[in-house]
N, C-alpha and C positions, 0 to 999 in steps of 0.2 A: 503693638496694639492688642488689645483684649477682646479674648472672645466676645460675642455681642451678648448684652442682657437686653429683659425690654426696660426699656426706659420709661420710669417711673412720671408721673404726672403729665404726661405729654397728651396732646388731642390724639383723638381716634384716627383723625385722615392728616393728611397733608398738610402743612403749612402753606398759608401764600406771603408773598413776600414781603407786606407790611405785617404780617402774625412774625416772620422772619426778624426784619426789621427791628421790632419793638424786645427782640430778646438783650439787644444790647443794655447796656449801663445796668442788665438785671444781673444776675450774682448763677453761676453755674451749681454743681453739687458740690461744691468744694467752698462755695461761697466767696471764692471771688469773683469783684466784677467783670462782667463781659466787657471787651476794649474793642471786638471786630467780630462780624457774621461773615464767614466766609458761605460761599453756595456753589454746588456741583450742576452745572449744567448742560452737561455731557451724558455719555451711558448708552444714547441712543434712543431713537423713538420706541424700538423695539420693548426697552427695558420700562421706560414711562406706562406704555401702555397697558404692560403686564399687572399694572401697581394702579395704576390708576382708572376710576371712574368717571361716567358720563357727568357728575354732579361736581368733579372736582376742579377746581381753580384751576382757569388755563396757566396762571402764573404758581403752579405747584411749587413749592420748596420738599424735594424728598431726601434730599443729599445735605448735612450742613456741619459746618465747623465752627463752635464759641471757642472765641481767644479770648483768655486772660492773660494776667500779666505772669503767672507763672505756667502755662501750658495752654494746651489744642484738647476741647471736647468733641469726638466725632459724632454724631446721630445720623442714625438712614432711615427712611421711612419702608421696609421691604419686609420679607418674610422673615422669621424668626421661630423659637421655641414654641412659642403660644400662637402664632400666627402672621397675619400682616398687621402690622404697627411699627411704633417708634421702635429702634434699637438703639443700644447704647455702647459704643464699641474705647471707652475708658477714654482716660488721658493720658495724653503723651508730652513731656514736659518739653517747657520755650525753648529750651536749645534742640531738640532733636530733629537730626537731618534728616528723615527719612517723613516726618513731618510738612519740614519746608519744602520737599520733593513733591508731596502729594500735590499742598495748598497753588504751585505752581499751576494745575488745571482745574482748580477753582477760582470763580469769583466775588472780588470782596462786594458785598452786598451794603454793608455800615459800618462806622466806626473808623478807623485807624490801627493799622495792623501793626508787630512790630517786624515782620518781614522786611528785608529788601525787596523789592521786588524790579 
């Protein structure tokens, strides 16, 4: 995985989960379509709280994975270069194991993955 950039066109805060949702059947930066929105739901309250605010969606999306049909785009919503905002941590292509290792404690949120799971 690539060091993180910030991710270009992204909202200032958080996703909620229908902002999540709605990323499917849109096209990543590689321009294929999104097939699955994976979502990290873990990290701990600890970690949520650090990142987020009193104004932010109880159903935050901070953690997220677009599958295409030829790879995984990770984004975190956390500190970076420039600040707090989206990050862009690259793609990692459909067959990589260390990939399908993560996606294992994430939840698929939409779509159809091409995982086993």
């Amino acid at each position: 995985m690539d060091e993180p950039t910030p991710a270009e066109g992204w909202p200032e805060g958080p996703l909620t989960e229908d902002e999540a949702r709605d990323l499917l059947g849109g096209t990543d930066l590689t321009a294929d379509p999104v097939v699955a929105v994976h979502v990290f739901d873990g990290g701990g309250e600890g970690a949520r709280e650090a990142l987020l605010d009193e104004g932010d969606p109880d159903d935050a999306v901070i953690d997220l994975v677009l599958e295409t049909g030829r790879g995984y785009r990770m984004f975190s919503y956390t500190y970076g270069r420039e600040g707090l905002g989206w990050q862009d941590y690259g793609t990692e292509p459909a067959d990589s194991e260390t990939m399908a290792g993560t996606l294992a404690s994430y939840r698929l949120l939409a779509g159809e993955t091409g995982l086993d799971r």
